[in-house]
LOVEX-659182 format. One record per atom (N, C-alpha, C, O): residue in one letter; x, y, z. Coordinates in steps of 0.02 Angstrom, whole numbers, plus 50000, padded with zeros to 5 digits. Layout:
BEGIN
aXYZ
...
***
This chain:
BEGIN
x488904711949980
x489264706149954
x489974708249934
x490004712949893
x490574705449956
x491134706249930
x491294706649862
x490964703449822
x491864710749839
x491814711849755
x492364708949759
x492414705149712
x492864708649795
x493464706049775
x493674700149831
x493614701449891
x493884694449813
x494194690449859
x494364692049918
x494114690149971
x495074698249901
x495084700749954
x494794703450018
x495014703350075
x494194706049991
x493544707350041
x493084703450056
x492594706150082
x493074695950048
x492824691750065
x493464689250137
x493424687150194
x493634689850122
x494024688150215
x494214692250267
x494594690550313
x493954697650260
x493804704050299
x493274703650361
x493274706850413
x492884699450340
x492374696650397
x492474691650423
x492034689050458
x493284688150411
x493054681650434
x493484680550494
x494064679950474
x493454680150547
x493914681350599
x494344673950621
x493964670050649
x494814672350615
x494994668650637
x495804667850668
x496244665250634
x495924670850748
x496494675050742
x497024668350777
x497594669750793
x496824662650783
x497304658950754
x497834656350701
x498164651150695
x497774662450665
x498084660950580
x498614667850588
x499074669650552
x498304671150656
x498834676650666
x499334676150723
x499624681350738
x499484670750755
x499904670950791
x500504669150785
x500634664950742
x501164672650837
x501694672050820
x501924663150818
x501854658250855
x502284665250737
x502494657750747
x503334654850746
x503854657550728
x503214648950771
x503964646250765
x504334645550736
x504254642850681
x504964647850760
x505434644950689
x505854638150690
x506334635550719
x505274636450631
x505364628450611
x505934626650622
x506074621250648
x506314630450607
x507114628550566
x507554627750618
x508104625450607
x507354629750685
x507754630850725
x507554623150779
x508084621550805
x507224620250792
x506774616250797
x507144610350814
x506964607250764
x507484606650841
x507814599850879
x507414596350890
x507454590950861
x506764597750942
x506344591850950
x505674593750950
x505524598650983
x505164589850912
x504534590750899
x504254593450950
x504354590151001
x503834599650960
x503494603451015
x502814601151014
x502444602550967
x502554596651081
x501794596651096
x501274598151029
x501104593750988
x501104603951027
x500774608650985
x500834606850922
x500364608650886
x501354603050893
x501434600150833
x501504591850816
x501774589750764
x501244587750866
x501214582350867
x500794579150854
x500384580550898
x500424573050803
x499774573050799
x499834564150787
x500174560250754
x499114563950852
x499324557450867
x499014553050808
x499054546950816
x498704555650748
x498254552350700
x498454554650660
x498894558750670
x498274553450601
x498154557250530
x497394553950482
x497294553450421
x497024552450535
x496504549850505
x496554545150472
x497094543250450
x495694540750456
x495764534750461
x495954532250392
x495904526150387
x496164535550335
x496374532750263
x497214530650278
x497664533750306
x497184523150244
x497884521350241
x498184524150194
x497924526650144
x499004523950217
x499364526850175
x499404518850088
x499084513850103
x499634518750039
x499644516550011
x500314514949978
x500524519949948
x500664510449974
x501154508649942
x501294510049860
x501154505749818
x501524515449846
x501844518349798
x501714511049750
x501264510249709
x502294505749768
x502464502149694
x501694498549711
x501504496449656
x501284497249753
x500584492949734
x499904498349714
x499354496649691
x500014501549722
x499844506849690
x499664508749613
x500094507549571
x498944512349588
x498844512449508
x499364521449512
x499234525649555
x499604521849488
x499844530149492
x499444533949466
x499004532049428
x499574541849487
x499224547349468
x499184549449389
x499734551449369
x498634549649334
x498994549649274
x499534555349269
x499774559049312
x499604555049220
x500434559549171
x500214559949105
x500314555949059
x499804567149109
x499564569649038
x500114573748979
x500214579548997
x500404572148929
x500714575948880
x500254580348839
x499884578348794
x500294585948858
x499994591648860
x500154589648749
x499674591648716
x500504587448723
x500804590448661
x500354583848631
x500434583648570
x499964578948654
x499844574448618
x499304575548592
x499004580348617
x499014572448541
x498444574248498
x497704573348547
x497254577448545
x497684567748584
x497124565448631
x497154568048688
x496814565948735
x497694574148694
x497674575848756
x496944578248782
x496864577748843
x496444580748745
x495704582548781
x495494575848811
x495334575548870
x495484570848775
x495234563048787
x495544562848865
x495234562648918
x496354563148852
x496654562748939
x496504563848972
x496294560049016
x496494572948975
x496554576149014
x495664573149050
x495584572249111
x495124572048998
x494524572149062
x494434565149068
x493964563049100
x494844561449041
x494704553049062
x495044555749146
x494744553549195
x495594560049155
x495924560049225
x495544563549268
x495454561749326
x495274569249240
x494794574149268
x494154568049325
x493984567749384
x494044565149277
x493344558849289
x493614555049358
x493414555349416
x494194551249326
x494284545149374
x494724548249433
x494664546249491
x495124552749417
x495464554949477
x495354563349513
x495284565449570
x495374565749463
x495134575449501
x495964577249507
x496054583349509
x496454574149510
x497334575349500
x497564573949429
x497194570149398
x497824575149412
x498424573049381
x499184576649334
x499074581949306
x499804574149329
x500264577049292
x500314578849248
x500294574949200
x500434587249234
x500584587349134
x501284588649126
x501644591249169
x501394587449086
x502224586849041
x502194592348979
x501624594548970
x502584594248944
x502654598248885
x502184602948894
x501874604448843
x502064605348937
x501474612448956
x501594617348954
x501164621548967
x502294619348937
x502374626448898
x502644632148922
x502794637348893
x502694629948994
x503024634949037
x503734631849057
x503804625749062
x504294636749067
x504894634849037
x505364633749110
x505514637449157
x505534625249090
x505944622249171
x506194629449211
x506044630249271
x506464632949184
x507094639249205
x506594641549250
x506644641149311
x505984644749211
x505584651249274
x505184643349328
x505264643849389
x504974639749313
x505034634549369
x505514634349432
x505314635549488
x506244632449414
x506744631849452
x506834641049486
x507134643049536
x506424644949435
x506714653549473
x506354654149520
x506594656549572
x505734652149518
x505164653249559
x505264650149647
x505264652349705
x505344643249607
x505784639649692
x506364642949729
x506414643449791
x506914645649673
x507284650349710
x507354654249762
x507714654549811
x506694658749726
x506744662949765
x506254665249832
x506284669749873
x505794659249818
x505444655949876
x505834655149921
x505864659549964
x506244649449927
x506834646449964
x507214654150010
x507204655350071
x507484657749962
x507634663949979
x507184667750025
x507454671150069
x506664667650022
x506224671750047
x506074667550131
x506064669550189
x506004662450105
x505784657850173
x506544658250232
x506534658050294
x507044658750196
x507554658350243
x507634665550272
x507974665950322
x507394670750249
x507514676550298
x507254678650374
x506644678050382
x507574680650424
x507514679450482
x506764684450514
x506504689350488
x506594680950575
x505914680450599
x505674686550601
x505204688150564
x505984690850646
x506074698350612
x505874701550597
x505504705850619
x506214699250517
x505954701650457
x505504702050415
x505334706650378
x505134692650430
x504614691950415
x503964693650416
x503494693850376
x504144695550509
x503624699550536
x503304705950505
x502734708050519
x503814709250454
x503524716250421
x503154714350378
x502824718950355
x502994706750341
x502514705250302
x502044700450312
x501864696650267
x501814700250376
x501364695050390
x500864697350373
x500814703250357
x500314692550374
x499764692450320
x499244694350380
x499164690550428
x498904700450372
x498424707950427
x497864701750455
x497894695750441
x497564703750481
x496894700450497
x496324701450456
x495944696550461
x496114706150416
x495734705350337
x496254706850294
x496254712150262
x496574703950290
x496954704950227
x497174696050207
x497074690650235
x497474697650152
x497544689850102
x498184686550097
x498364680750105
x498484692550082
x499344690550063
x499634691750115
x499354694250164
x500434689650113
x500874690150161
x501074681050215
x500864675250213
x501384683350239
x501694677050284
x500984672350321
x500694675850362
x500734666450315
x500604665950371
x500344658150371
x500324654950318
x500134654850440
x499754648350425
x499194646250395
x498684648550421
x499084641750339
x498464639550319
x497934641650340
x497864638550393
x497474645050334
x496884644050321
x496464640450348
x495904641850371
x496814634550344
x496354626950371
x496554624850426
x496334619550449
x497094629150463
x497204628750536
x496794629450587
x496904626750642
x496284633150574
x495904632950640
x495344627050652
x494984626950701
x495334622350604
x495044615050615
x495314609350624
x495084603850609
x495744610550644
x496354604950691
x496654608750740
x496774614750736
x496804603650801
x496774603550862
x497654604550869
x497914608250911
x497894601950836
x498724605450817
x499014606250762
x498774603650711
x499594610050761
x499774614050713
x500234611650636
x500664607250634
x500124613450610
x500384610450540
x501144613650549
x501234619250571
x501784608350524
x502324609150510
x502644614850424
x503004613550376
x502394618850438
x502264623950381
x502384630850379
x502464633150436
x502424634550338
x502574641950311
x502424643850268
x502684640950220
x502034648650253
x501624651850182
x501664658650174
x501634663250215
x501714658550130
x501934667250074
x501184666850042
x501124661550011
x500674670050040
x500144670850002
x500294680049970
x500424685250001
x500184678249878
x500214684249845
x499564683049801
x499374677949773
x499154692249805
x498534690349787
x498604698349763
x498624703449798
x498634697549686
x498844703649633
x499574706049652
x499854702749695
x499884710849628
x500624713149641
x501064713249678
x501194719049697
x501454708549705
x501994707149759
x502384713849790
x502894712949824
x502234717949782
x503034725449769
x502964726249833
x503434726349873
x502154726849851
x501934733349913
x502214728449992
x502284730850049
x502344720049965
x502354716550019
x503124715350027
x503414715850081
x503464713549959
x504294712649952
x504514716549983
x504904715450030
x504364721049968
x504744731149957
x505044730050034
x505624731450049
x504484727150086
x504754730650159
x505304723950167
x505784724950205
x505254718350141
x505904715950155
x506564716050106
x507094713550124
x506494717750069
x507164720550039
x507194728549999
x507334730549943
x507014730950051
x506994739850026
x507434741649982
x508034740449984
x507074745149930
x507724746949897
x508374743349869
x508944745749868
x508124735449841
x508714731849850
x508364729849764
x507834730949736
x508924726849748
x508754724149677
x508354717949671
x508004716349623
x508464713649739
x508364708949753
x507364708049748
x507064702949730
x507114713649767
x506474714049765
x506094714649704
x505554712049689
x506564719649664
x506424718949604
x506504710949552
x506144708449509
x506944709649572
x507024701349551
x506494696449559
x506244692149524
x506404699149630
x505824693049654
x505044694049612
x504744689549581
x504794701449623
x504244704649572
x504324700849495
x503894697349468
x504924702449469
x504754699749400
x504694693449394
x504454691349341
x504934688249453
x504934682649419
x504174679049439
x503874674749407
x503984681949500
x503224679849516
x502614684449477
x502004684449483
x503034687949438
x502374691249390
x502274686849324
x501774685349290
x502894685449320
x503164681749232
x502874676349261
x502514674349215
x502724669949338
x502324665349340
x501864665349319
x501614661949274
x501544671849373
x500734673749355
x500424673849299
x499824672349302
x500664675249243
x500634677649173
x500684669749151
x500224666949122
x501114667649163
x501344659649117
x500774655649155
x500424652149118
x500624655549223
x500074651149226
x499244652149226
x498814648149244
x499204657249207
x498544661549201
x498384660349131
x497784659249124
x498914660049050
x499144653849007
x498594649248999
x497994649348983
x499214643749027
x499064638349059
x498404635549082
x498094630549065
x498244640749132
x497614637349180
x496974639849128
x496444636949133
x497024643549096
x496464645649039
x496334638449005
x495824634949001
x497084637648978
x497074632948913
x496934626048963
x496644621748929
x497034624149018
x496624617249050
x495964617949068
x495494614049065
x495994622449084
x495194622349101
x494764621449037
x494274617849045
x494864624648963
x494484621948905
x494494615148900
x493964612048899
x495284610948897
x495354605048893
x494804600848926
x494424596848899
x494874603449020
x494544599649052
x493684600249025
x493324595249016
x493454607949014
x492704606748979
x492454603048925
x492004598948919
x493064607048867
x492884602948819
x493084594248810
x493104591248756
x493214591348876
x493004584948863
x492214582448871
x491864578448839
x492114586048917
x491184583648900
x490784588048893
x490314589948927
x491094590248822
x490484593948766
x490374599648762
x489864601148730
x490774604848791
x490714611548817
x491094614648786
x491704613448792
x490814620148738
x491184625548703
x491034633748730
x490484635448750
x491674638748725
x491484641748740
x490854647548747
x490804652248786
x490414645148692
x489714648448696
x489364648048765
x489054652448795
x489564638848792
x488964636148820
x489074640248904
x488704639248952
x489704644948901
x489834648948978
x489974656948948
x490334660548913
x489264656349002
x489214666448950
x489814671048985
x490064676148962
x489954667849048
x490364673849088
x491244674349057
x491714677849075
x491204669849010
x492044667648988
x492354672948931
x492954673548919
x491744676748898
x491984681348842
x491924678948799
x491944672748803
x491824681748733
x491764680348663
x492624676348659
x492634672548611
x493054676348684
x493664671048647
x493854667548709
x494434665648717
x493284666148762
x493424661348830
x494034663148858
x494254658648894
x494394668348854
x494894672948896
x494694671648965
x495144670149004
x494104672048985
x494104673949057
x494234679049107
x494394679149167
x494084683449060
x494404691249109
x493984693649151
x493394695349145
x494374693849199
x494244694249268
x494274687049307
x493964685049355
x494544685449285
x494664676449315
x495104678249390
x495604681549380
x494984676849443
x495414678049505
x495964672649506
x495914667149479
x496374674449534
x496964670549540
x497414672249600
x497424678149619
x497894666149641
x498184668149675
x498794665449694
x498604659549696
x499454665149711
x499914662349706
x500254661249777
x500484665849811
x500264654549795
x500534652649868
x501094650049864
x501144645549823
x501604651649897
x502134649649905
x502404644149951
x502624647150000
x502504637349961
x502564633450034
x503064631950056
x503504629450021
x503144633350127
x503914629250138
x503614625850197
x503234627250243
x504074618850167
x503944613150244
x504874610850268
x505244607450233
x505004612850313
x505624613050354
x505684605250364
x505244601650387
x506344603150343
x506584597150384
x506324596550458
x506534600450501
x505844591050473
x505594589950544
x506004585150592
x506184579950564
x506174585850659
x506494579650702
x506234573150674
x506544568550646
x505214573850695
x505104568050703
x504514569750630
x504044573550639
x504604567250577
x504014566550535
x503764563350538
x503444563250485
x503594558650573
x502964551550580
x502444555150630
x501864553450638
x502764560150661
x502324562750708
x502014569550684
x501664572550725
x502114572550622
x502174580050592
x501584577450521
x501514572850480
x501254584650545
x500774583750437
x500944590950427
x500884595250470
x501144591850372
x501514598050346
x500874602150312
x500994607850291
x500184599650305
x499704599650254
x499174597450277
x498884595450227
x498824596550326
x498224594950330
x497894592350264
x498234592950213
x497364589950260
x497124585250218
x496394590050203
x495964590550247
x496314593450136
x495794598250103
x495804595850041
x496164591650015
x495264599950017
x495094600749943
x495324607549932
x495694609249979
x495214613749875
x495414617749869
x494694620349832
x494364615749807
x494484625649827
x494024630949844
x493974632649737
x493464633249703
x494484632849724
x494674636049641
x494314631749597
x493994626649610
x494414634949537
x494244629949467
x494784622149492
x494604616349502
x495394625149494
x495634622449469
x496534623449514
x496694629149529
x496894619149527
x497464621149579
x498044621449514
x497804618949464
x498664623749506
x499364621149477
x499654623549537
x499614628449575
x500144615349527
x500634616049585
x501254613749549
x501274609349506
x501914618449576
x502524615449567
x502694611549619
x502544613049677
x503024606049606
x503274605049682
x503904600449701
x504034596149743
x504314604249636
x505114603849628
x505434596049622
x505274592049578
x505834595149667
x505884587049661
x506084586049709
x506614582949706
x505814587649786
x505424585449853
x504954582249865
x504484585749884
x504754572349860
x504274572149873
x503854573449936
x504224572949985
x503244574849953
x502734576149981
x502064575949982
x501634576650025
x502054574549913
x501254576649901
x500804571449908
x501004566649875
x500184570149942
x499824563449922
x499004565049923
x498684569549951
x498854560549890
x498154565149867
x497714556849864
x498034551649872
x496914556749852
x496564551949913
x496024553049862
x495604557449871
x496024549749818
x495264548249771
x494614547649794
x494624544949850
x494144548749778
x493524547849823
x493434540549826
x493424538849885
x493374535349785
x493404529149772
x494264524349808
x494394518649826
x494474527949806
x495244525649810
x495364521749875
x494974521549923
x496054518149869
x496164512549921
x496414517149984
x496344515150042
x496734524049969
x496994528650033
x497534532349991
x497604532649930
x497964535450050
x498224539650037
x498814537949961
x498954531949953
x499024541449928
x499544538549857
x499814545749839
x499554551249829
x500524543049839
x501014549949857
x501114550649769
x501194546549723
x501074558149774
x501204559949699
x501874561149674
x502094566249701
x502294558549635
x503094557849632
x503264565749614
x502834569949599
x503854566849619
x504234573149564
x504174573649520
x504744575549533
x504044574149450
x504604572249405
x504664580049352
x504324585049342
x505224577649332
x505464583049339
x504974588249268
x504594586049225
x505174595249283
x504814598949244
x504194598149236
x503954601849194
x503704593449269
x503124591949279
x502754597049315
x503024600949354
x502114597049301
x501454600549354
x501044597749383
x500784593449348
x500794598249443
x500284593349463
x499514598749453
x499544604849462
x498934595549436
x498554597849408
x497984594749470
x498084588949487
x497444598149503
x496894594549532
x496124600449547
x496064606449554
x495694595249548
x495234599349517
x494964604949599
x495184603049653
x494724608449599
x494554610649640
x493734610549652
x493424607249610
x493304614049709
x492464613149729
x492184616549680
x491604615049667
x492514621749642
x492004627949599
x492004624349539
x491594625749496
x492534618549528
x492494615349461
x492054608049454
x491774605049408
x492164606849545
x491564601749540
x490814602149522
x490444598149493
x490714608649550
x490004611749542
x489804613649481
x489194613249469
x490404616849410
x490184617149371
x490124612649318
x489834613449264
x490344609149333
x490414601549301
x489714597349313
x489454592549286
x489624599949346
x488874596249404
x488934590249413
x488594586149382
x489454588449468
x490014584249487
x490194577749448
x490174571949468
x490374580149388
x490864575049340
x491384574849359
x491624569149363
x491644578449371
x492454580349409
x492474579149484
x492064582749511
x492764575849522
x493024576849589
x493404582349598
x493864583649560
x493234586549654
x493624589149698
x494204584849732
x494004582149783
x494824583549719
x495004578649774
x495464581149821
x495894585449812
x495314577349885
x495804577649953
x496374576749933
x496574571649904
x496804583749954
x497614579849952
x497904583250017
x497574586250059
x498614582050017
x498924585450090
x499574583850080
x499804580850031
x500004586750146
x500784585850124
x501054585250193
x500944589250239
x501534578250195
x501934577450211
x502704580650216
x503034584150177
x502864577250293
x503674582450276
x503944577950295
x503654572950317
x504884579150289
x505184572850295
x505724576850344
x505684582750361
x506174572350359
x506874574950398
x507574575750369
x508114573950392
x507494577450336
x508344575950305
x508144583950251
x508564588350263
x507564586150194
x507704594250169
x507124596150181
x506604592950192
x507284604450177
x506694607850155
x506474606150100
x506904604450059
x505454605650071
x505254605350026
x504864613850018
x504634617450062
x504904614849956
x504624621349915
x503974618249881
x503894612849852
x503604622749893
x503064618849839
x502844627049822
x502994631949856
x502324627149741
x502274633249724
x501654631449704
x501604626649666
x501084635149725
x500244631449710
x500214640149675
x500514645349689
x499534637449610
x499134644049596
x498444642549585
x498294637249557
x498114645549599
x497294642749600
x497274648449571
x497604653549578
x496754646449527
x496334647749458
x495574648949479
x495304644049505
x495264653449473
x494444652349495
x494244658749462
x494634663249446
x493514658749453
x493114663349408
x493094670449443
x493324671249500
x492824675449407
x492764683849454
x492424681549510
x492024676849506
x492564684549565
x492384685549646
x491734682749643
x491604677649673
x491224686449600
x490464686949624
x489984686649548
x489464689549532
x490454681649508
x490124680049482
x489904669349491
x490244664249498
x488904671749483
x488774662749514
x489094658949471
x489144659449410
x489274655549505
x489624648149475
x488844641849496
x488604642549552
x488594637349459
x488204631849438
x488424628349396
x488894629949360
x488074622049394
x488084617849351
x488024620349290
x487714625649295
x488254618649202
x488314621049148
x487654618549101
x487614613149071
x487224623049102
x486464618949086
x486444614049039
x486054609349043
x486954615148983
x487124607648952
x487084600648968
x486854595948936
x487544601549061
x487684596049073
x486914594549123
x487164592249175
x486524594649128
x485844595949164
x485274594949118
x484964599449089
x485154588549113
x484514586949090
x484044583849161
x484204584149221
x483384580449126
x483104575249154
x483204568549201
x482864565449241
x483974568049168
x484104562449193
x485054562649246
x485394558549276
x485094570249229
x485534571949263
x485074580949294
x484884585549257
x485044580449371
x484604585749369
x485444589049400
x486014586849393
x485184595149435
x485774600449444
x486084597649536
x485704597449584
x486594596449538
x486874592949603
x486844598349652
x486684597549711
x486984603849625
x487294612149660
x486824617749637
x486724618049576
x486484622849680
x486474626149703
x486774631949676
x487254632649714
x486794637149630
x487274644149626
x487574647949688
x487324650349739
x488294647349659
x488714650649716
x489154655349675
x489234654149615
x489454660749707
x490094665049697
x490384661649743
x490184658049789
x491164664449713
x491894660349738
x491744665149808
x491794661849859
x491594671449819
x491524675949891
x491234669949939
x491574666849980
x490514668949926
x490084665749964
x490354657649989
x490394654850043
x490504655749922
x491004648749943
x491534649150003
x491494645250051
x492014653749997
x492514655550025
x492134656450101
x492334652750146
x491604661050114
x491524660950182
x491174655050210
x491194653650270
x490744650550152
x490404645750190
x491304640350203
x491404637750257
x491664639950162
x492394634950187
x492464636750265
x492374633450316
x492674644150250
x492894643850327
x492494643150397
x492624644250456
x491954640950359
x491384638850438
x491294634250419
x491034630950463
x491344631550376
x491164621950366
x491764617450349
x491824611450363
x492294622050309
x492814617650298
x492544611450236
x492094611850194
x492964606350250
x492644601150192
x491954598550190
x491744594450149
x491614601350237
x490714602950214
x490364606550180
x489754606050175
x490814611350147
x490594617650124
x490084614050060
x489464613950060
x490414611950023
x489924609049974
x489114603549985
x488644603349946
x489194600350040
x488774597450066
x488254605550060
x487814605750016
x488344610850101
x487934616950108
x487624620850060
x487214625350066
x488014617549987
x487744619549914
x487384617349884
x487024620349845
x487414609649901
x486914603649880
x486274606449868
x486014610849903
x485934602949805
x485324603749813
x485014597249846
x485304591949835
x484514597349880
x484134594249889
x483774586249835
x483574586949777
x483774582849854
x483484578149790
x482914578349799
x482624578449854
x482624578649728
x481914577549714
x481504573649743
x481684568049726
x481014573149781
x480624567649813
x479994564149782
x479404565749792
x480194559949751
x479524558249689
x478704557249723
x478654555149781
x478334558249699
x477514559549722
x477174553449744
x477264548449709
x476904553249781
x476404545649803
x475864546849781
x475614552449781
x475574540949756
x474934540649710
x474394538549759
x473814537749740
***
């Protein structure tokens, strides 16, 4: 069994995620390969007819009440006053931006291995669509140096980039601690009731990982998905995602697709499968995805939050009585991770328990 994330994708072959790719940027007219004659059958949704995504103030007294009234009805939503400071926000996009513009090259010295995690490369969720996402990804999974280093050797510039994606890591590792209580302790969960969290619900050994996105101004965006349409695998996602819109995310109940705005100094918050399961699905997992437009590049900065590698994640026996029996199955984030990449958004269907079949008399 894999001990570390990292060694959970060591077996998983999928060498479509390794091939040379295009440069977006250079790009005049939409190529075959990136054209997609659908985007599936959810309508898009008109912004102003539209209920919006909530917008939690992290500083308000009811923020627990919020945060899982949003948790419940939506599995997204915005926090405000959350503690991490506009500046390393705006640094972080920086130097993303920076990073994404260096030439093909160059990039090539950090593309992301065939078992390996970090480094340059396409989604993940590319090899279950038939063409290619309008996209570029930086995946960092523990210390950036060993991957920077070969593109700015010896330069200060690398060192720049290290501190400011460590000082993220740190600020949203924070953060994603202090929501994830929020989100439990809205229905009834203290840290006693999760033995793996530590005597002060720290969470050490909590995995974490930090993606970087760039979606390139496209010719034709009506014909381009920058994002395929997933759930996310973690407790729990934080995303920056500057003030480019793109984002739209698809309630389980919901009328279709509903684009999530900018605003500024904001976070977008959404729940992920390991948080559905331990919730013993009070929480949605929800579908989101991203759009690109023609006129800028958008930056987006995601960090997923999820428990040690191989420790089971279940339902929280609290929330599991008689009349709520257990939805899920025990999983580690390892095992999850390999059933995604053979099932994709079935994976959870494969965790399910079974329902009870009552007795004939």
């Amino acid at each position: 069994m894999p001990t570390e994330l990292s060694d959970a994708f060591k077996s998983m072959s999928a060498p479509d995620l390794y091939r040379k790719q295009l440069d977006l940027t250079s790009i005049k007219e939409l190529p075959d390969s990136h054209a997609w004659s659908t985007f599936g059958d959810r309508p898009c949704v008109d912004s102003s007819m539209a209920e919006p995504v909530p917008v939690v103030d992290l500083s308000d007294h009811n923020a627990l009440t919020l945060v899982g009234d949003a948790c419940k009805s939506w599995g997204v939503f915005q926090v405000i006053n959350h503690g991490v400071p506009v500046s390393l926000l705006e640094a972080v996009e920086d130097v993303g931006r920076n990073l994404f513009a260096l030439p093909a090259e160059l990039k090539e010295k950090a593309t992301r291995p065939p078992d390996g995690f970090s480094g340059f490369g396409q989604p993940r969720i590319a090899p279950f669509f038939d063409k290619q996402m309008w996209y570029e990804g930086f995946t960092i999974l523990g210390s950036p140096f060993e991957l920077v280093s070969k593109l700015w050797p010896e330069d200060e510039y690398c060192t720049k980039f290290c501190e400011i994606s460590e000082e993220y890591d740190k600020q949203m590792k924070q953060l994603a601690n202090k929501l994830l209580w929020l989100m439990l302790g809205s229905l009834g969960i203290t840290k006693d009731d999760v033995e793996w969290a530590g005597p002060e619900g720290q969470l050490e050994g909590a995995h974490a990982a930090l993606q970087l996105n760039s979606y390139p101004a496209c010719p034709e965006p009506d014909k381009a998905m920058g994002l395929a349409e997933h759930t996310d695998s973690s407790f729990l996602t934080i995303l920056y995602q500057g003030t480019t819109s793109g984002l739209q995310v698809a309630a389980a109940d919901g009328p279709g697709w509903i684009t999530v705005p900018p605003l500024p100094g904001a976070l977008v918050i959404n729940i992920g499968d390991l948080l559905h399961i331990l919730s013993n699905a009070a929480f949605p997992s929800v579908l989101h995805r991203a759009m690109v437009n023609n006129s800028k590049q958008r930056i987006s900065v995601a960090y997923f939050y999820g428990p040690p590698a191989t420790i089971p994640v279940a339902p929280i026996p609290k929330l599991v009585d008689s009349s709520h029996p257990p939805v899920y199955r025990s999983v580690t984030w390892s095992e999850f991770l390999a059933a995604k990449a053979k099932l994709f958004n079935m994976a959870l269907s494969s965790v399910r328990m079974a329902p009870e079949t009552e007795s004939s008399e």
